[in-house]
C-alpha positions in Angstrom: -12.2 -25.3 8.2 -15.2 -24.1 6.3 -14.5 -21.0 3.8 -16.8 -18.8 6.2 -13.8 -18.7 8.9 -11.0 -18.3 6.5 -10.9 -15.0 7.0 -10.8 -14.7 10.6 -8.1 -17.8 10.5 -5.9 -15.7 8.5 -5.9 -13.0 10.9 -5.4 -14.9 13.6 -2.4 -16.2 11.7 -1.2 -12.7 11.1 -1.5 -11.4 14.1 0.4 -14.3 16.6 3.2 -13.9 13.1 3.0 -10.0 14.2 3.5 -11.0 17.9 6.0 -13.2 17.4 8.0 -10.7 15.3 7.5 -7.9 17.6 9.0 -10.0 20.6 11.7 -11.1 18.8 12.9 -7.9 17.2 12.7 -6.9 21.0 14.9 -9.8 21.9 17.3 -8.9 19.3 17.5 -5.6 19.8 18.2 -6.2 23.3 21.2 -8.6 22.5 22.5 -6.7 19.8 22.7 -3.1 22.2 24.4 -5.6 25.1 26.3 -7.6 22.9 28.0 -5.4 20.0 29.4 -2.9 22.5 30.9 -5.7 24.6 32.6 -7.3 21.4 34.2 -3.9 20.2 35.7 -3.2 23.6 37.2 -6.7 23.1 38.4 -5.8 19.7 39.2 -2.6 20.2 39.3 -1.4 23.7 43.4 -1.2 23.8 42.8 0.8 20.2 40.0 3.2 20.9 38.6 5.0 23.8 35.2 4.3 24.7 33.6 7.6 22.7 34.7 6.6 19.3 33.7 2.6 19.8 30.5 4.1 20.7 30.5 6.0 17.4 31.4 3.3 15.5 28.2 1.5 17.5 26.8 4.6 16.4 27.3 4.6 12.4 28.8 1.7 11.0 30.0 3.7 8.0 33.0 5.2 10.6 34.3 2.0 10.6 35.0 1.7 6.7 37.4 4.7 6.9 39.4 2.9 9.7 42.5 0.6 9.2 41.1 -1.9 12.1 38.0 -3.0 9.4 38.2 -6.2 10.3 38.3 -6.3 14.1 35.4 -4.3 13.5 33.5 -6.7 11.2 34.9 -9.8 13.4 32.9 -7.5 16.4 30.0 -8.0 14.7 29.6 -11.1 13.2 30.5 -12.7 17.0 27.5 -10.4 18.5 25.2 -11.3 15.6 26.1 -15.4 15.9 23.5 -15.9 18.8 20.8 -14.3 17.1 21.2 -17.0 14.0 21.4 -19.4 16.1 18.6 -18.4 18.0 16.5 -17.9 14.9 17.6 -21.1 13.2 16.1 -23.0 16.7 12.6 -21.2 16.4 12.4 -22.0 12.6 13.3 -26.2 13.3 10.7 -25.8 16.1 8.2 -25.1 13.7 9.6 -26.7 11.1 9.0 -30.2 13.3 5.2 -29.3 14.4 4.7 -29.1 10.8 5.9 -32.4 10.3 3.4 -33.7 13.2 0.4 -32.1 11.8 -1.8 -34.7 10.1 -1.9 -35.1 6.5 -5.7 -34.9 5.4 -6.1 -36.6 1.7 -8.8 -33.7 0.6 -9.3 -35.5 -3.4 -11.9 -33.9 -5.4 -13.3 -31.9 -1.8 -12.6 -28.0 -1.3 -11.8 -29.0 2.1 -12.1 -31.9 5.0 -15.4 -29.9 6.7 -17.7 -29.0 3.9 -17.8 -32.5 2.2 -20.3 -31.4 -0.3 -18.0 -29.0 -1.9 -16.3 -30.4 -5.0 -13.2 -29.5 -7.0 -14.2 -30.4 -11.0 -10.5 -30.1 -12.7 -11.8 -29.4 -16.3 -10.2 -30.2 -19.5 -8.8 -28.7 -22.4 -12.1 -28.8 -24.3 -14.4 -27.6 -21.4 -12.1 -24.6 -21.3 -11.0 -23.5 -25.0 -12.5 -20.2 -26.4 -13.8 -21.2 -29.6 -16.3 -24.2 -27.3 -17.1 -21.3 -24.8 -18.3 -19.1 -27.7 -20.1 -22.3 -29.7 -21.9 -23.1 -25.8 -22.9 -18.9 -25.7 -24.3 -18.7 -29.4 -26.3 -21.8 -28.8 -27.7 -20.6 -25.2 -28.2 -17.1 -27.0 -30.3 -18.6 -30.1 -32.2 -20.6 -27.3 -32.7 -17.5 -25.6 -33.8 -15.7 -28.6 -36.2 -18.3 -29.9 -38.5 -18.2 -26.7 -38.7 -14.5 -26.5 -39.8 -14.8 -30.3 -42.4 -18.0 -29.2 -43.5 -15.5 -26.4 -44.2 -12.5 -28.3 -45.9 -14.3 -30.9 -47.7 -16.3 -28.3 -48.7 -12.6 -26.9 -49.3 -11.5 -30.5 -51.6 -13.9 -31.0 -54.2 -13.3 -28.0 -57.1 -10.9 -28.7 
């Protein structure tokens, strides 16, 4: 893709990710309201009445100060186990169009569009300070002797 639409490729990218996320927060949230209350009137419907397991839905931190804990986290983690294993499908999916996508050897190019564009790795030399400040003074000096040559030049005309 040529740099010029990087930008608007990135967005695009960002926004279906935002899509994607808002669906599925409203997929989860949707299992975890139906699925949660379900599992603690399992667990705990002989226990509690249906006011306090909705409290417990409610605030989580009730349920430390209770002696059924762990019906409560059992509760949980079976309400929460479709969710993984919903989001551990979604991430293989793309996960094996990644692995279909086609593998473009770019070498020395910036990218497979804009040919012309080379990628120079430099070396050690072409990048230490002292050789950068050696390259400057000469280019300055340069610079220095043809404003001289030009005023003189200048100097010199009636």
């Amino acid at each position: 893709m040529p740099h010029q639409y990087l930008a608007i490729a990135t967005a695009v990218l960002n926004l279906w990710t935002q899509v994607g996320g808002a669906i599925s927060s409203a997929i989860s949230a949707s299992v975890w309201t139906d699925r949660v209350p379900a599992k603690l009137e399992q667990y705990l419907g002989d226990i509690y009445n249906a006011t306090y397991r909705a409290e417990i839905f409610g605030d989580i931190t009730i349920a430390r100060g209770v002696e059924e804990r762990d019906l409560i986290r059992q509760a949980y983690s079976e309400a929460f186990q479709p969710l993984v294993l919903a989001a551990l499908i979604t991430s293989f999916v793309g996960l094996a169009f990644g692995f279909t996508v086609k593998n473009y050897r770019l070498g020395e190019n910036h990218n497979d569009v804009e040919q012309h564009k080379i990628i120079k790795m430099r070396n050690h030399e072409e990048v230490d300070e002292a050789v950068i400040a050696a390259k400057v003074k000469v280019v300055q000096e340069k610079v220095a002797r043809e404003a001289l040559a030009e005023k003189q030049g200048l100097a010199a005309q009636p």
